[in-house]
Steps between C-alpha positions, in 0.01 A plus 500: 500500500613841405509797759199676586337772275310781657061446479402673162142662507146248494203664357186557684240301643238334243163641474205428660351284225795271545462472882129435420640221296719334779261294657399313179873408423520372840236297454621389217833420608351302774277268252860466315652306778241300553586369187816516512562252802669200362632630166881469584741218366504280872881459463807520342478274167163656399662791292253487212236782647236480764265211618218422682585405887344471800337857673707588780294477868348856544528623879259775585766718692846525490588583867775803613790421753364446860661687744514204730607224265797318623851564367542245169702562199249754359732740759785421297648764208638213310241210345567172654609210239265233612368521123680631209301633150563284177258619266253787487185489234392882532236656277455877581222737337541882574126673474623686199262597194391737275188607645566414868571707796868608577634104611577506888494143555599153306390130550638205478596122581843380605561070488886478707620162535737435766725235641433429855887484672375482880194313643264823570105587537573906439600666172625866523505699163514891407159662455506901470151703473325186378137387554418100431190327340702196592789257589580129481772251541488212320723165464750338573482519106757142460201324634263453156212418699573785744583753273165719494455449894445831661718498833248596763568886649458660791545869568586715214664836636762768399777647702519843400829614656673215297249509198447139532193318416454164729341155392430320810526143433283198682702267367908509458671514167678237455906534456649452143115511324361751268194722576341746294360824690238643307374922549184703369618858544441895405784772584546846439629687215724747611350868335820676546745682598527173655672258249529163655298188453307527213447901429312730229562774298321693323682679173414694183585280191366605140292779646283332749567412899565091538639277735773226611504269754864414588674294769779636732564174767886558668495443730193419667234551339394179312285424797290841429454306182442159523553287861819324476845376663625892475903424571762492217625157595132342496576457085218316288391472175175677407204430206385849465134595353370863493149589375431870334296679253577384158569871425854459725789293452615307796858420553682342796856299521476162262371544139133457375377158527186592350220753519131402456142644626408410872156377501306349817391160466143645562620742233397807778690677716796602252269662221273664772409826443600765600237792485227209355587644150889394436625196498869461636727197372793433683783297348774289688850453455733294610866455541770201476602332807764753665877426639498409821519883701393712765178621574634924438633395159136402405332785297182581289424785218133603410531788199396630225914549383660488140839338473796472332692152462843381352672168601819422633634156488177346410331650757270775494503831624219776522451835632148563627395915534190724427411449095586861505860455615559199282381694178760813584753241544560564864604099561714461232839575707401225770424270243832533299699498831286162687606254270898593512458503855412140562749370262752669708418370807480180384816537365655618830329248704555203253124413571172524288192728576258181587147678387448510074313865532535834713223774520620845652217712565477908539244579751390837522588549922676258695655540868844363316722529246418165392473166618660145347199288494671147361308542113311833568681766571350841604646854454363819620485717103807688590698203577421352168356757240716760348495786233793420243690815607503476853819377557485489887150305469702259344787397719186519785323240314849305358548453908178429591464169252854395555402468872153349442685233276771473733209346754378235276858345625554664846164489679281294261704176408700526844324672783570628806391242815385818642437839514819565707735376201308746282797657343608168333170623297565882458869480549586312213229634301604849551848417408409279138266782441805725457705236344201487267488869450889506419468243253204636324578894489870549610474806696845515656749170659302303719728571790429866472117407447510322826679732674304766372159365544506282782856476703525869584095597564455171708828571725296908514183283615656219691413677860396443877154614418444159260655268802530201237698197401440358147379180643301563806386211715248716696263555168155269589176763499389640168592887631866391526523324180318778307782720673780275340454667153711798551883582383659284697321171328557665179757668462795417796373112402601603094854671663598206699413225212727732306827493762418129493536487145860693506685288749361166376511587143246548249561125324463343871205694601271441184652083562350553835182646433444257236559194771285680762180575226548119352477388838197685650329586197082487555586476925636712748827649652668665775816737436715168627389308226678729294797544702554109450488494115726768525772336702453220303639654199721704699643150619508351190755744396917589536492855362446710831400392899264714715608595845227278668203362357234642300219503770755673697532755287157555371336495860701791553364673249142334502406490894644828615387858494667749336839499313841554637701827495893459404779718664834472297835557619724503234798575654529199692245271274229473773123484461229498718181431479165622703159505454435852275227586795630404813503805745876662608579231813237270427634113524341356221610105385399483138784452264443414137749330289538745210655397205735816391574575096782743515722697253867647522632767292208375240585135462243244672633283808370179626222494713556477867281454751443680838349178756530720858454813652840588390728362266869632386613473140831576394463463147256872584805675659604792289718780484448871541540560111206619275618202256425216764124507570222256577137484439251246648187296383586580133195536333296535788506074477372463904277655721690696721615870546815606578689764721803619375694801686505868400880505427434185220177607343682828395793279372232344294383850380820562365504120325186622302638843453787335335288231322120511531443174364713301699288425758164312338197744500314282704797521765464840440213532609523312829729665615251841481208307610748332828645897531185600508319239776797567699454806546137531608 
């Protein structure tokens, strides 16, 4: 997911014709799921559209928390792993249609199969804003003469402060078996400014107001949409069905499996009418089977968009905007650049994008930049459109994609375990997404494009006020996640890959990341996972040896606050290090071991490493001369700033007085930007 765009406007409220009309779509919509009980595929090998199954068992109130109920695992922030999703079957239909009121609401049926690991008689789930016409568990599905046996419930209730729904069982599950949890629902449609779940907006295209429905889901919000197992290790695969007016075009992560006219078998509710005089049709369509992914990756378009397409590789590639946009041309720069990006990446990584299609959508206002649904991407306009002369729209929107692609790798094939490894997400996808803009527009070297961009802004950013590591164990309720998408995700995540990348080397670290994908690709990881593939190929060479091992190293980086601040001494080849906050007198213990690029006289010297508080060097000593000087983290290749005294920086002034371009210019400008902090 991109960083956060400021709310755009949202028109007024609809007239009073249209409220007049509310209660009749309402209606409607409720008639609608009484049909549409049992129209899901029941499990994973029925991929061919829906089918008739058995209604779920319709409860006549869905009960809030007690006050008094006992402590259980509904008090926990984490779900418990008694049973694990396999399979979900989900048809969704948004209340969207010429000729209805403004949609507030949608409908639908969700089929999960899950594996029973532990002996249990309660099922927890996410459930956000949701009202329930019914529920069901049915199974164990292995059993052929068990299979459509409805597994007797008890109390249905939610747990608001967790957003869990729970299925009170009066039976167990039974360990190692296969159930299938079955859910009638209606949830909200988000109206704006807030853009989560599934959200409107209403837009001028080809002279006339219209609207979109559009899904935003990371982090949490799937459960707003449909109830599910809302945590990015609880991967499935998903059958995905949405129902809409035949006028809009419905798009979501797999391909079209096919598109027909929903009828009711009583051929009724679904060509009702809607003022007595107009019929409505509704048509369905529905997608291939999915990857196996998390819940936040899921996403679903309802529009009334134009596209443009091309293919790359065999595998297509279209840009979805207002008809208006498409016809000035306004996609045509995202569509030229898409393609080139996913060849490069695949060429980096030395593995294949797994889906054969990719839809990136413009919608009109969105809380983000954009957001990397696995097949459906979604853009806010100025993140994707551009006028041909706006060169600054351009690298925006070059960035933008290259990071969105980047994800299909680093958050949507490998994902984090959880919300407190987020930046193996961001982190990486903020860094390809400037390899990706260096490859496709060549601005300036990348090292000056990373120091530039990210090295030098971050270490501006990187402050006591944000009071965070990159991975951050304390990160359970959904305000503290939310909080994790800031700078130091981002950005100081991109800045560290990119020291990691300079001491390892480039050849090891794309060896590495092509181990650590291969090996966790469609599951989960934690930031250790990838510290082993990395020593691996660190081991597996002679070339170079790391102080200590990579974990080491990286947990310095990864777990700790802050960044270190490096005082030079250059006449007796001492450094120190401290960290670039700590107070005058203040004992503080963290140390980082800082990998230090350095140059003398202009000619680059091995890298040496600084593993304590203080460490001498006496290849660093130096003599008083103008001739015989020294500059550190050449490049601006680590995260650190660094102190040196009055007397040497004006030695260094008269270096560039001499020679102005013997110092890099993104050493240059570190030593301003270190000047500078120092000062203040």
């Amino acid at each position: 997911m991109s960083a956060k765009l400021r709310s755009g406007f949202y028109l007024g409220k609809k007239s009073a014709l249209l409220l007049a009309l509310l209660p009749a779509a309402l209606l409607l919509a409720l008639v609608v799921l009484a049909i549409l009980y049992g129209r899901c595929a029941r499990g994973p090998k029925e991929s061919e559209g829906l089918t008739p199954s058995v209604a779920t068992t319709p409860w006549a109130n869905v009960s809030a928390e007690p006050t008094a109920r006992p402590p259980g695992p509904w008090d926990q922030q984490r779900l418990p792993r008694q049973v694990a999703p396999i399979h979900y079957s989900l048809l969704l239909w948004p209340h969207l249609a010429p000729g209805l009121p403004e949609p507030r609401t949608h409908s639908g049926q969700v089929n999960i199969t899950v594996r029973c690991r532990e002996a249990t008689s309660v099922v927890l789930l996410h459930s956000a804003e949701m009202t329930y016409q019914g529920a069901s568990v049915w199974g164990p599905l292995e059993e052929a003469d068990n299979s459509t046996r409805s597994i007797p419930l008890g109390e249905v209730w939610t747990a608001p402060g967790n957003q869990y729904l729970m299925l009170e069982l009066l039976e167990n599950l039974t360990a190692g078996s296969l159930y299938e949890l079955r859910f009638a629902f209606q949830g909200k449609i988000q109206p704006g400014p807030d853009y989560f779940g599934l959200f409107l907006n209403t837009y001028k295209d080809e002279g006339e107001n219209r609207w979109i429905i559009v899904s935003q889901l990371q982090p949490t919000a799937a459960r707003h949409v449909y109830p599910c197992f809302d945590e990015p290790a609880m991967k499935a695969t998903f059958n995905i069905s949405i129902i809409h007016h035949p006028s809009y075009i419905a798009l979501s992560n797999m391909p079209v499996l096919d598109v027909f006219e929903y009828k009711d078998v009583n051929d009724s509710a679904l060509s009702a009418l809607m003022n007595e005089t107009t019929p409505i049709n509704w048509t369905i369509t529905t997608f291939e089977t999915t990857l196996k992914m998390s819940t936040y990756i899921t996403a679903f378009v309802v529009c009334n968009f134009d596209y443009v397409t091309t293919t790359e590789r065999g595998k297509q590639i279209r840009i979805w905007a207002r008809k208006d946009s498409i016809k000035k041309g306004l996609a045509n720069y995202a569509l030229n650049i898409t393609g080139p990006i996913f060849s490069y990446m695949e060429d980096l990584l030395n593995i294949s994008y797994p889906l054969s299609k990719t839809d990136l959508v413009a919608v009109p206002l969105m809380d983000h930049g954009a957001m990397e649904n696995w097949g459906l991407m979604t853009f806010h306009e100025t993140s994707l459109l551009n006028e041909p002369e706006d060169y600054i729209s351009k690298m925006q929107i070059c960035q933008v994609v290259a990071h969105e692609v980047a994800h299909q790798w680093f958050g949507n094939l490998v994902t984090m375990d959880w919300w407190n490894d987020l930046w193996l997400n961001e982190g990486f996808a903020t860094y390809f997404g400037h390899l990706g803009l260096n490859y496709i527009e060549h601005i300036m070297p990348l090292d000056k494009l990373i120091g530039e961009h990210l090295t030098l802004p971050t270490l501006a950013k990187d402050n006591p006020r944000l009071n965070q590591s990159l991975s951050n164990t304390e990160t359970r309720q959904t305000d503290s996640i939310l909080e994790q998408f800031n700078t130091i995700t981002y950005h100081k995540g991109a800045v560290v890959i990119r020291m990691l990348s300079n001491f390892i080397t480039e050849r090891l670290f794309f060896k590495a990341l092509n181990s650590y994908l291969n090996a966790f690709s469609f599951s989960n990881a934690v930031q250790d996972d990838l510290w082993t593939h990395i020593q691996k190929v660190i081991d597996e060479q002679n070339d170079f040896q790391l102080p200590t091992s990579v974990k080491t190293i990286m947990d310095s980086w990864t777990c700790q606050k802050g960044y270190p601040l490096l005082t030079v001494d250059f006449s007796t080849g001492n450094i120190s290090q401290i960290p670039v906050f700590a107070e005058k007198g203040e004992h503080n213990s963290d140390t980082w071991i800082i990998p230090i690029s350095w140059m003398r006289n202009g000619t680059i010297q091995p890298l040496v490493w600084l593993d304590k508080r203080n460490k001498i060097f006496p290849e660093m000593k130096i003599s008083d001369s103008v001739q015989d000087w020294i500059v550190l983290n050449v490049n601006i290749s680590a995260y650190y700033r660094i102190n040196y005294d009055q007397n040497y920086c004006r030695k260094l002034a008269k270096v560039l007085e001499d020679d102005p371009k013997v110092i890099p210019s993104v050493s240059r400008l570190q030593l301003i930007a270190d000047a500078t902090h120092l000062t203040w």
